[in-house]
C-alpha positions as CSV (number, residue, x, y, z in Angstrom):
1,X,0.0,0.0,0.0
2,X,1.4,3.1,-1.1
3,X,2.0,5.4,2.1
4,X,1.1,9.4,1.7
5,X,3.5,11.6,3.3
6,X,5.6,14.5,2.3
7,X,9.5,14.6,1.8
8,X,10.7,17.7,2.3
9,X,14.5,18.7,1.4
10,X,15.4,21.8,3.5
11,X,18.0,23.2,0.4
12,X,14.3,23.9,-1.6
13,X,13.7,27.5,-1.4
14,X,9.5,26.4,-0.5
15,X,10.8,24.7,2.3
16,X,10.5,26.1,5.6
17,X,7.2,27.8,4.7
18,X,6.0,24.0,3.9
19,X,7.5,23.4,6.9
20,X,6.1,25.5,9.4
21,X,2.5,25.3,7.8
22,X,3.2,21.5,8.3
23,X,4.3,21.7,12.5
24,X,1.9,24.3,12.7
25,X,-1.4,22.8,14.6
26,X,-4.3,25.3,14.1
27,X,-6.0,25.2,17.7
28,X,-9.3,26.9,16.1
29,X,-11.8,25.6,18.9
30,X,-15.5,25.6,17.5
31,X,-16.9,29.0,19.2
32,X,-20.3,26.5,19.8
33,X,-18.0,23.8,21.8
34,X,-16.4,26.4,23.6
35,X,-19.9,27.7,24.9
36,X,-20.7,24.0,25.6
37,X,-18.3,23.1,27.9
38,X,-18.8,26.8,29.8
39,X,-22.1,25.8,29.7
40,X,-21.2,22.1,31.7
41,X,-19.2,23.7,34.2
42,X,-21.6,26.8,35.2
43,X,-24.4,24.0,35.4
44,X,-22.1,21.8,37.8
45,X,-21.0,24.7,39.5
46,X,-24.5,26.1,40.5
47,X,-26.1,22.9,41.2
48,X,-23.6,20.0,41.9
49,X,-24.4,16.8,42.2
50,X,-27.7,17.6,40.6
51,X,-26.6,18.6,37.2
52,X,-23.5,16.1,37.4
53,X,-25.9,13.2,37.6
54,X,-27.6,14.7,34.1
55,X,-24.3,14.8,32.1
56,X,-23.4,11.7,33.5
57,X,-26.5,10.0,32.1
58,X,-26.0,12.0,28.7
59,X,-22.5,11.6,28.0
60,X,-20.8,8.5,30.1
61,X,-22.2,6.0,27.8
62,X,-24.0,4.7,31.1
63,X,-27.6,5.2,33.6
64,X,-27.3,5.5,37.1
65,X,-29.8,6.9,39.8
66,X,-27.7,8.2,42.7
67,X,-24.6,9.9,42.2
68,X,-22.9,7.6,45.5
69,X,-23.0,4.6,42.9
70,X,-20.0,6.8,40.9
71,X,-17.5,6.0,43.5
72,X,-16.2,2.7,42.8
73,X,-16.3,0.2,46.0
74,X,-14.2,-2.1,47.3
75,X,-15.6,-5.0,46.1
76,X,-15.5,-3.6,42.5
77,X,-11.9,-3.1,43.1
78,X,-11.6,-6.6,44.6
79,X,-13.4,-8.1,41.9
80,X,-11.3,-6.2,39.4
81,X,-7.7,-7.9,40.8
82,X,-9.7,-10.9,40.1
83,X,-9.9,-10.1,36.4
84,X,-6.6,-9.2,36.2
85,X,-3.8,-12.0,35.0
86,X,-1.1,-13.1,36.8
87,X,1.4,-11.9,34.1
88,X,-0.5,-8.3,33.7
89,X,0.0,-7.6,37.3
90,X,3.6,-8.9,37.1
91,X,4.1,-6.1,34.6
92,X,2.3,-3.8,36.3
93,X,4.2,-3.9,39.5
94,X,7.5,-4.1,38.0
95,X,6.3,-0.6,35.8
96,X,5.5,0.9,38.7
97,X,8.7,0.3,40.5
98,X,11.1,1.5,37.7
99,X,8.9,5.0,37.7
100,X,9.0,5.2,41.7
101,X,12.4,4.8,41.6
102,X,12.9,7.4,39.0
103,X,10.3,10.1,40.7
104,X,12.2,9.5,44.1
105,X,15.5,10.9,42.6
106,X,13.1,14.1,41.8
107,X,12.2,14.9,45.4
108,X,12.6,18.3,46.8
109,X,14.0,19.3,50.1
110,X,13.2,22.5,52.2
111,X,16.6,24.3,52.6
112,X,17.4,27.5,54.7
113,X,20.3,29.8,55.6
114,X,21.3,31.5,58.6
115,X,23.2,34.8,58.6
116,X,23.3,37.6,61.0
117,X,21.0,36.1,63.1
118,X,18.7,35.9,60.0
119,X,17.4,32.9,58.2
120,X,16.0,32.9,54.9
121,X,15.0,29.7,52.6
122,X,12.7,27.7,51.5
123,X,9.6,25.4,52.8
124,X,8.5,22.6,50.4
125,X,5.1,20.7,50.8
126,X,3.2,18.1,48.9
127,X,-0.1,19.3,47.6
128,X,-2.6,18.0,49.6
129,X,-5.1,17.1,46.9
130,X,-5.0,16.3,43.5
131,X,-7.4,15.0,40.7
132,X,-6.4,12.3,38.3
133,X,-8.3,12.2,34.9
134,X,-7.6,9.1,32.8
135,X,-9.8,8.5,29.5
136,X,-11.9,5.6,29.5
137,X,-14.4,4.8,27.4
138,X,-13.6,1.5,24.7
139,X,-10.0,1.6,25.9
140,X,-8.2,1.6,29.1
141,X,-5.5,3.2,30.1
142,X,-2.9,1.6,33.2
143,X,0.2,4.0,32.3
144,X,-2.1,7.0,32.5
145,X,-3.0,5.8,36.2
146,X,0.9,5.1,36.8
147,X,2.6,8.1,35.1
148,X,0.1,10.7,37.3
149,X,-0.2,8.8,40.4
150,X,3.2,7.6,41.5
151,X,5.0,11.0,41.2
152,X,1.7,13.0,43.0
153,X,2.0,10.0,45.7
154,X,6.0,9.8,45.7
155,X,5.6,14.1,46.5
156,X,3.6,13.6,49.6
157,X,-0.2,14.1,48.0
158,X,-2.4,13.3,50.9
159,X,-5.4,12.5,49.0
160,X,-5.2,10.8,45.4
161,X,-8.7,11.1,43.3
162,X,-9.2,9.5,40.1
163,X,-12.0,9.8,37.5
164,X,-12.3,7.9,34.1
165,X,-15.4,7.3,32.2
166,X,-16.2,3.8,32.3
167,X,-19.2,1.6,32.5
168,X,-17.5,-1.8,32.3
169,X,-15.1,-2.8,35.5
170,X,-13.4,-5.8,33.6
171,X,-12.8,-3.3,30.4
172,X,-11.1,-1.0,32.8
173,X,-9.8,-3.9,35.7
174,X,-6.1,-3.0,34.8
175,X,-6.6,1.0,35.1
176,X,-8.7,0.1,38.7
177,X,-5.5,-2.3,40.0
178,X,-3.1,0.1,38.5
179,X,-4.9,2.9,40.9
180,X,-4.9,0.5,43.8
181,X,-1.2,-0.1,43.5
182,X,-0.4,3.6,42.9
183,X,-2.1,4.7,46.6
184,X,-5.3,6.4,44.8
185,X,-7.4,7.2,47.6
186,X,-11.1,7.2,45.5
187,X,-12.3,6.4,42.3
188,X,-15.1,7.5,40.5
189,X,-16.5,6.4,37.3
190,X,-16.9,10.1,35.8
191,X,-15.6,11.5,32.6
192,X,-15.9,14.5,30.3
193,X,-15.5,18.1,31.4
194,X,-18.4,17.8,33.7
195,X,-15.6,15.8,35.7
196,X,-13.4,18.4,35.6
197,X,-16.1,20.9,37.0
198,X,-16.8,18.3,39.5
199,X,-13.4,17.9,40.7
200,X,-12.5,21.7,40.7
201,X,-15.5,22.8,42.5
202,X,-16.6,20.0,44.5
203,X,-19.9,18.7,45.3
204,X,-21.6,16.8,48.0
205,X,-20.1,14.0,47.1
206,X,-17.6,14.6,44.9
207,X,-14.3,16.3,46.6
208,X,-12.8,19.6,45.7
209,X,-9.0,19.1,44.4
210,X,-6.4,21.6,44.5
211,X,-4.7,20.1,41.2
212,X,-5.9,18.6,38.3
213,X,-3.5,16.3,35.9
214,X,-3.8,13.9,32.9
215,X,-4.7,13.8,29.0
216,X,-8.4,14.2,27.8
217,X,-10.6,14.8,24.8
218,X,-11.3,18.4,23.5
219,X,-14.0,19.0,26.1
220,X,-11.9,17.7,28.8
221,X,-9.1,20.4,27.7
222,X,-10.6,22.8,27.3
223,X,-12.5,22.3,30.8
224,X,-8.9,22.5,32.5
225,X,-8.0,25.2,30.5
226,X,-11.3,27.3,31.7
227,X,-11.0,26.5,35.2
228,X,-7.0,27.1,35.3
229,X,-7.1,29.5,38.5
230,X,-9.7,27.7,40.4
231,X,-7.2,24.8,40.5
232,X,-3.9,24.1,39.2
233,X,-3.9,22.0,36.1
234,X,-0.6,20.4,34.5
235,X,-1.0,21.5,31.1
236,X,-2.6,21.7,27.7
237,X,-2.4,18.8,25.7
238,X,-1.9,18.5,22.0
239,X,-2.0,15.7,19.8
240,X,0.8,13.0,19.9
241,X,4.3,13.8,18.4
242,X,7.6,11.9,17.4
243,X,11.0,13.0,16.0
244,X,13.0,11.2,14.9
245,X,16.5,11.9,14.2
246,X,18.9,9.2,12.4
247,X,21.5,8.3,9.8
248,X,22.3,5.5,7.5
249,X,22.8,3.3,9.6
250,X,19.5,3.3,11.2
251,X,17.0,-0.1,10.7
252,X,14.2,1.1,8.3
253,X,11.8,-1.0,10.0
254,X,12.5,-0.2,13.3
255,X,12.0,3.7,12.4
256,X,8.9,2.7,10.5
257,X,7.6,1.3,13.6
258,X,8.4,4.1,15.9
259,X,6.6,6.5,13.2
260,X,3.6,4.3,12.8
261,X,3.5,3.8,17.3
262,X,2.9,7.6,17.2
263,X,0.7,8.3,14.4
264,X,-1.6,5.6,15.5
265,X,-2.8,7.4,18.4
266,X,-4.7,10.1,16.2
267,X,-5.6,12.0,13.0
268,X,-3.7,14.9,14.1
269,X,-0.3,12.7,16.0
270,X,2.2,13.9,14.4
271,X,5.3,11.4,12.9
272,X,8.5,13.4,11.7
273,X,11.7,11.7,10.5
274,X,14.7,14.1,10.4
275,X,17.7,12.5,8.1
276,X,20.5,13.4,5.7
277,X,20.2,10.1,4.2
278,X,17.7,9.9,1.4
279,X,18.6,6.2,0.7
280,X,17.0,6.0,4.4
281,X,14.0,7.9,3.3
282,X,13.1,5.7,0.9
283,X,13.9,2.4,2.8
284,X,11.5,3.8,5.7
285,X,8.9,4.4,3.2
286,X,9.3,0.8,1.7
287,X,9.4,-0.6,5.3
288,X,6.2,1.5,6.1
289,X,4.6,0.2,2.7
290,X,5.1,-3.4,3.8
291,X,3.9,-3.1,7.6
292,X,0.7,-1.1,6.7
293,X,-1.6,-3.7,6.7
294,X,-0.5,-5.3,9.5
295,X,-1.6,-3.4,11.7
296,X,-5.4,-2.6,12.7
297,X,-5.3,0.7,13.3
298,X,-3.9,1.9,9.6
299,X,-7.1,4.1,8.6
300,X,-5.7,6.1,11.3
301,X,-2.0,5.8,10.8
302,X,-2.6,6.5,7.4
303,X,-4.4,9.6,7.8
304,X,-2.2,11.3,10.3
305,X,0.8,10.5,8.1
306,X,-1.0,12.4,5.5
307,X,-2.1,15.2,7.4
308,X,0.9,15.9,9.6
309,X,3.7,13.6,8.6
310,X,6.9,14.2,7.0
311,X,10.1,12.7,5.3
312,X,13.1,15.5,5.7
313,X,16.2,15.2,4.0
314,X,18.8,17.9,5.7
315,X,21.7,18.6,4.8
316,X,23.4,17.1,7.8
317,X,23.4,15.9,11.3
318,X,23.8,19.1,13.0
319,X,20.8,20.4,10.8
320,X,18.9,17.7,11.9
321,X,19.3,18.5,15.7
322,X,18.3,22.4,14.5
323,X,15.4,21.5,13.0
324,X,14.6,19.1,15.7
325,X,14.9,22.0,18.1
326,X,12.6,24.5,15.8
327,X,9.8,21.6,16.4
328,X,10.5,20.9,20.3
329,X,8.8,17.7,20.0
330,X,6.7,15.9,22.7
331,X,9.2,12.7,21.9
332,X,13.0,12.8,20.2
333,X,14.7,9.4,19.1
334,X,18.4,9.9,18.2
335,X,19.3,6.8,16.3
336,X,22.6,7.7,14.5
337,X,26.5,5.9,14.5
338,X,27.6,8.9,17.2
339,X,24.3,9.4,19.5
340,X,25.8,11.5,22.1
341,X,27.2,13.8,19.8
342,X,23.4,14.9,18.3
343,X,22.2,15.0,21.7
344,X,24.6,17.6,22.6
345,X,22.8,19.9,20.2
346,X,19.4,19.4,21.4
347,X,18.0,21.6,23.3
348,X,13.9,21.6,23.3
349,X,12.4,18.0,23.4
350,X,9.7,16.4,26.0
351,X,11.8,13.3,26.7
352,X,14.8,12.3,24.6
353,X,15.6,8.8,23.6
354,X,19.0,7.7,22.3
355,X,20.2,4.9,20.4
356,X,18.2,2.3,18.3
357,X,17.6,0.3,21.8
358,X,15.5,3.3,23.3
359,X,11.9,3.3,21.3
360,X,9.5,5.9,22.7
361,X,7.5,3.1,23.5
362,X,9.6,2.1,26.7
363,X,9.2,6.0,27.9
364,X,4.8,5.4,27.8
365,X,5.1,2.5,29.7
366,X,7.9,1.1,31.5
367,X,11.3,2.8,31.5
368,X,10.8,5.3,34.3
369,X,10.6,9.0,33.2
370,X,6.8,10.2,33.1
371,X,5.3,10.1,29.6
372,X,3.3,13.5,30.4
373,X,5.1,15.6,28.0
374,X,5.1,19.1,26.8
375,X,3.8,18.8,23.3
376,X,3.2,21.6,19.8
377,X,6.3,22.8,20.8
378,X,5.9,23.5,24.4
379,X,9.1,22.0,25.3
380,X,10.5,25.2,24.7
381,X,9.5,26.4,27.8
382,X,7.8,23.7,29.4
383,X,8.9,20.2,31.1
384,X,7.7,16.4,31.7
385,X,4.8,15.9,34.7
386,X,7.0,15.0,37.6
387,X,7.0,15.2,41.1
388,X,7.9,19.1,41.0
389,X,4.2,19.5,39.7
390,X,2.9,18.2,43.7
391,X,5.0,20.3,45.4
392,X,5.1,23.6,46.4
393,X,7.3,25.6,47.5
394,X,7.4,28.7,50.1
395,X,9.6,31.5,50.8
396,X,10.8,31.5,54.4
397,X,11.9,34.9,55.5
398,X,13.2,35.8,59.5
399,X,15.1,39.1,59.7
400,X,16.6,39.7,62.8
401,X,16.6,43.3,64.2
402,X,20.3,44.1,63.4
403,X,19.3,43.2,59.4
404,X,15.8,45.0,59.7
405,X,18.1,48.4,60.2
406,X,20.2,47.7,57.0
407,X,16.8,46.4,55.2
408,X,14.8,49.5,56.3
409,X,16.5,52.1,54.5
410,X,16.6,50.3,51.4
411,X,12.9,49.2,51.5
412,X,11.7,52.6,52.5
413,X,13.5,54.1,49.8
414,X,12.7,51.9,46.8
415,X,8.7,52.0,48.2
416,X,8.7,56.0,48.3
417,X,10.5,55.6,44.6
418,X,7.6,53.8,43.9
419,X,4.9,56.1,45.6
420,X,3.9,53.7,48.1
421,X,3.9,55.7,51.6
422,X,2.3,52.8,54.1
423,X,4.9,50.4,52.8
424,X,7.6,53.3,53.2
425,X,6.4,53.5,57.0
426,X,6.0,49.7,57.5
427,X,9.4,49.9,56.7
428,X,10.9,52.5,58.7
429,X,9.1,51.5,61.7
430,X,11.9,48.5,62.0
431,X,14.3,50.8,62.2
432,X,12.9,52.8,65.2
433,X,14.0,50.1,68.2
């Protein structure tokens, strides 16, 4: 099957407006889905549980009468180990130790000075609540559970919620175990933006968080984004995005694969293979032509590859790694003969993964680092979900009455400069004892 995607040479004069119309992910929300999802969280805001138990029976695929019969029990949970294999859990547990390990190397310390009698510094504290979203629906999803869990539980988070759309506990038993392993304190079988409302505001029975994190739909999204303020959210998701960066002595399949693992997700993921080799252009291209049908979810592979894909032949290496850096993609593969010297050069990239042993796939599930990543070139400014985004940090600040003197004059004089009078006086007043 003949594979649709553009190959790009960055020497062609058209190319870098190709280019960047290509990266370039027009975020034009429908003004009427906009207004929906304002609509969802004013309703759940003004009448709680009331309105929550409408939206749930309109938009979770599922009927219920009493919004208690959301939470799920303990014997749900019980019955879900049940459905889970021997082998899953296996995996499971040995996922969940390789990313507590790596989220424990992330944890913060309060630290203080003392000088003159003075001490200034720093207080860090866990957040004490956070929300967990995870899609549901048909599919499940374990490493969204894992990846938002064990660095919120690793920081100190006193109470873990979780809410995922799902009307089927054996379609969802790994996601439920995965929870239980994780320490999420409640789970409640709601999705949309009306969960996000839900868990922002609170209601009778749903609890307010201080934090919400993980991946949604559009509605979802743009829920967080609306409610950013009333809580903290972790960010705004994009579609999926690889780069991948390699030479000629790269295995075609394997890059094929990696390309395919990301455009797969979505219509609008995003697959990018950055080469000076065009003899590796074209062997991807045959590899993807042969692997097409294999795999079940072509249509959308196919589609996203069309819409968003791209061959680029650069002029070299260190091109590569600027072009790369120009995208800031969610995910980076480096598979060339001298890895280490590419990665020097990168700069903006979600996670970076090196050498032909180091698929992306091993960062979604099992290596360790959080696969919560900055994606449409947020990496420029932004980093992976980690166990900085539970906690906080506060200034500590005791002046002792020798320092107030030398601090008084300054303050006062920088707060008259500014026209500020009472903070002028609040200052002086230390000096007066």
């Amino acid at each position: 099957m003949r594979i649709n995607i553009d190959i790009l040479d960055t020497t062609k004069r058209t190319f870098w407006n190709t280019f960047y119309k290509k990266i370039d992910l027009a975020r034009n929300i429908d003004k009427k889905t906009d207004e929906h999802v304002k609509k969802i969280i004013d309703s759940v805001k003004k009448n709680g549980d009331k309105s929550l138990l409408k939206l749930i029976n309109k938009y979770d695929g599922y009927k219920i009468k009493n919004i208690k019969n959301t939470r799920i029990s303990k014997k749900e949970i019980s019955n879900a180990k049940k459905m889970v294999s021997r082998d899953a859990l296996m995996n499971l547990q040995k996922s969940i130790r390789r990313i507590s390990s790596f989220c424990k190397k992330q944890l913060s310390s309060s630290w203080g000075e003392r000088k003159n009698n003075s001490y200034l510094g720093e207080r860090v504290t866990p957040i004490d609540s956070v929300g967990i979203y995870v899609p549901g629906g048909k599919a499940s999803y374990p490493s969204t559970v894992m990846m938002n869990a064990v660095p919120a539980k690793i920081a100190g988070v006193n109470k873990i919620i979780m809410s995922c759309p799902m009307d089927d506990i054996e379609q969802h038993s790994l996601a439920i175990v995965a929870a239980e392993l994780c320490g999420v304190n409640e789970i409640y079988k709601i999705g949309g933006a009306h969960a996000i409302a839900a868990l922002a505001y609170g209601t009778k029975n749903i609890p307010k968080v201080d934090k919400i994190v993980g991946p949604g739909n559009i509605y979802v999204t743009l829920a967080k984004k609306m409610l950013f303020g009333e809580v903290g959210i972790d960010n705004i998701a994009g579609p999926s995005e690889v780069v991948v960066i390699a030479d000629n002595t790269a295995n075609p399949e394997w890059i094929a694969m990696d390309l395919f693992s990301q455009a797969e997700h979505d219509e609008l993921a995003q697959a990018i293979l950055l080469t000076p080799s065009i003899t590796l252009i074209k062997s991807v291209r045959e590899a993807m032509e042969g692997l097409i049908n294999t795999l079940p979810r072509k249509k959308i592979i196919l589609k996203s590859l069309k819409n968003r894909g791209m061959f680029v032949k650069t002029k070299n290496l260190d091109e590569a790694a600027h072009v790369g850096n120009i995208i800031a993609p969610e995910h980076l593969e480096i598979i060339c003969r001298n890895n280490e010297k590419v990665f020097k050069k990168i700069k903006n990239a979600g996670a970076i993964f090196l050498g032909e042993y180091s698929p992306e796939v091993f960062g979604d599930y099992c290596a360790g680092p959080n696969h919560v990543l900055p994606t449409s070139g947020s990496a420029k400014f932004s980093s992976p979900l980690s166990v900085y985004d539970f906690q906080k940090r506060s200034s500590v600040v005791k002046i002792s009455k020798q320092t107030a003197k030398e601090l008084s004059s300054i303050a006062s004089s920088l707060a008259e400069a500014e026209g500020l009078q009472a903070h002028a006086i609040s200052a002086r007043l230390r000096k007066q004892k």
